[in-house]
N, C-alpha and C positions, 0 to 999 in steps of 0.2 A: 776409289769408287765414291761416287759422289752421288745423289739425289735433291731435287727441289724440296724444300718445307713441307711443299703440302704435296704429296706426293699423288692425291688425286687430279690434280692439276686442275681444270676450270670443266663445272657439271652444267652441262646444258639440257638442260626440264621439257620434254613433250610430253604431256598427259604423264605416264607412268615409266615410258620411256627417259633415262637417263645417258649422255654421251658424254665422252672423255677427250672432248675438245669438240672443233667444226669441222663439216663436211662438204666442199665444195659439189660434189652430188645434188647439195639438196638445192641448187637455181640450175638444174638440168629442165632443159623445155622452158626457159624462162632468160636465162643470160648464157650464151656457149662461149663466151669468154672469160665469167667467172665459173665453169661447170669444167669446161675440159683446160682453162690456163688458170684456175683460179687458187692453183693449193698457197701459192706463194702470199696470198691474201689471207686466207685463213689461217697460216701459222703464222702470220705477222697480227692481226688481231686476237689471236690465242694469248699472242706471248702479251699484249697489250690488258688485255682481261683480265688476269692473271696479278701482272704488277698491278693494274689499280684495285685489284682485290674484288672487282664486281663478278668477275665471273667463278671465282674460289668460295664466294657465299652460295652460287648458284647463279644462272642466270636463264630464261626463258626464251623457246627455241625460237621465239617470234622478236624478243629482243635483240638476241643474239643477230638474226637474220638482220633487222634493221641498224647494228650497230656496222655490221661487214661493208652493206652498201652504200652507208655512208660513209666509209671509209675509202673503200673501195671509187667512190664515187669523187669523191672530191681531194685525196692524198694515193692510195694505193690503186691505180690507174694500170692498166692494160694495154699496148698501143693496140690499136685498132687493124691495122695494117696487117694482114692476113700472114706474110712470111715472119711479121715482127712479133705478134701476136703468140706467136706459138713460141718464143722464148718466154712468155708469162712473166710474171713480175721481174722488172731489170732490179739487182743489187744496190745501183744508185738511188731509182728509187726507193727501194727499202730505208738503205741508210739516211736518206733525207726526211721522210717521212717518221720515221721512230726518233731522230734528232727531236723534230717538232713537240711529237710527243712528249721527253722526259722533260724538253725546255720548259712545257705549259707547265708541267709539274713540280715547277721548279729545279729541275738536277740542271748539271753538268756533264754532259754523257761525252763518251767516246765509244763511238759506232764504225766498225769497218769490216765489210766482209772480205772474203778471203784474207784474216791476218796473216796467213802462215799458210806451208805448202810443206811445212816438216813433221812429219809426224808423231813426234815424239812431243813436240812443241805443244800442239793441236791439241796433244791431252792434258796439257798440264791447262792449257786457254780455258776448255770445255768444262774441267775440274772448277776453275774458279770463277766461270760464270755459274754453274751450281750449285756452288757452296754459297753465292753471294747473292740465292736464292730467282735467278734471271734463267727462262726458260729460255732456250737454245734453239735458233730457227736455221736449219741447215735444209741442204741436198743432196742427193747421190744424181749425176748425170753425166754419162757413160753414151757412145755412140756405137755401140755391140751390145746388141741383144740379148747374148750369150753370157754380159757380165753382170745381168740382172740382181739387185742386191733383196736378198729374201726374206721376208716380213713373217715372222711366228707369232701365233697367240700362244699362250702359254696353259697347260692342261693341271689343275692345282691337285686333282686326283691321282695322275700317277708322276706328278713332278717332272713332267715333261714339256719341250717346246715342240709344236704342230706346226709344218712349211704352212704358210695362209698364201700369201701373193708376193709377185716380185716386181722390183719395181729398176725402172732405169731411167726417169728422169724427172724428179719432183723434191717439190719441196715439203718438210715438215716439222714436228718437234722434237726436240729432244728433252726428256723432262728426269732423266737420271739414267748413271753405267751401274749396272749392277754384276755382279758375277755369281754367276750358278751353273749348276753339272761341267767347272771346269773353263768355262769362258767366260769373259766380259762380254755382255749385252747391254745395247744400247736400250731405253725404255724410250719409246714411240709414242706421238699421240698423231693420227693422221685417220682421216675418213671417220670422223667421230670414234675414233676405236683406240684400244692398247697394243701396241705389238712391242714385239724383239725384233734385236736386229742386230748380230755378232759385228762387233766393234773391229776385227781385222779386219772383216770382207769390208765394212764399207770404208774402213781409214787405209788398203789397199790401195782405192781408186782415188785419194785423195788428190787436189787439183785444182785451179781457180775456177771450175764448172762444182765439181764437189766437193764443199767445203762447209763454215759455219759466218754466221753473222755476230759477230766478236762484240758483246756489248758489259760498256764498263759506265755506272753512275753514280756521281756524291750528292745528296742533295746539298743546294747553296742552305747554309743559316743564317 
């Protein structure tokens, strides 16, 4: 079991409201290509927040918004193309785009999604992007309805996880495995929220559709 450092992960500031990551919801009626394809954007700018540290001090929901679209606008691109469109962020672009990123930073990275398609593997990957404090940007994407992978908040009153929503085809974070009442749980940040999400159901359907975006960096000295 593993978890990020800062295990609240990146705090986005509305007036009094606080969220535990981004919400592609919030450019609903304004962009329908970052609103209904845009998760893959926000967990790629999550995880970017996060390592530069700006969004772990906190960051403002108005910044935040202006940090995505420019992101979104000029690296993490959408194709426009209505049938292409709905596979939302391609993996190449991700891995080209965060390359960029650690290189500005000076690192060294090594970016590949889908490294692995073995299961057993996948956890020891996921473990040591964790440990080496790098937030986790995966999928679960299934083409049966029926195999919906099921998102719980967790009830701290009677130490219980609550079904919230299920999902079959998106992307989001992983910010630590934890194990309680007997399973390993995946800890989620997606739709500005916290969820669970049992580690067999979704390492099940694992797949070069749902998988992890495998990132390793040294900075150069």
């Amino acid at each position: 079991m593993a978890t990020l450092k800062h295990i609240n992960f990146i705090k986005i500031k509305q007036g009094s409201k606080e969220y535990f990551g981004g919400n592609q919801s919030w450019w609903k009626n304004e962009n329908d290509s970052m609103s209904e394809y845009g998760c893959g954007v926000i967990a790629l700018c999550n995880l970017e927040l996060y390592v530069s540290g700006a969004g772990i001090k906190g960051i403002t929901y108005e910044d935040y918004r202006a940090y995505v679209d420019k992101r979104h606008r000029e690296v993490y691109f959408i194709n426009k193309r209505k049938k292409l469109r709905r596979l939302g962020l391609l993996p190449m672009i991700m891995e080209r785009g965060l390359d960029k990123f650690y290189s500005s930073r000076n690192g060294d990275p090594i970016i590949s999604w889908c490294p692995t398609v073995n299961k057993k593997l996948i956890g020891k990957l996921m473990e040591k992007m964790l440990k080496n404090n790098i937030p986790i940007v995966a999928s679960y994407y299934v083409f049966n309805k029926k195999n919906k992978l099921d998102l719980y908040t967790y009830n701290s009153k009677n130490k219980s996880f609550e079904k919230s929503v299920g999902i079959k085809r998106h992307y989001f974070n992983i910010v630590g495995v934890t194990r309680r009442n007997g399973k390993d749980m995946l800890i989620i940040s997606t739709w500005g929220e916290k969820y669970y999400a049992e580690y067999e159901q979704w390492v099940k359907k694992l797949s070069i559709f749902s998988n992890i975006l495998y990132v390793e960096c040294e900075e150069r000295r």
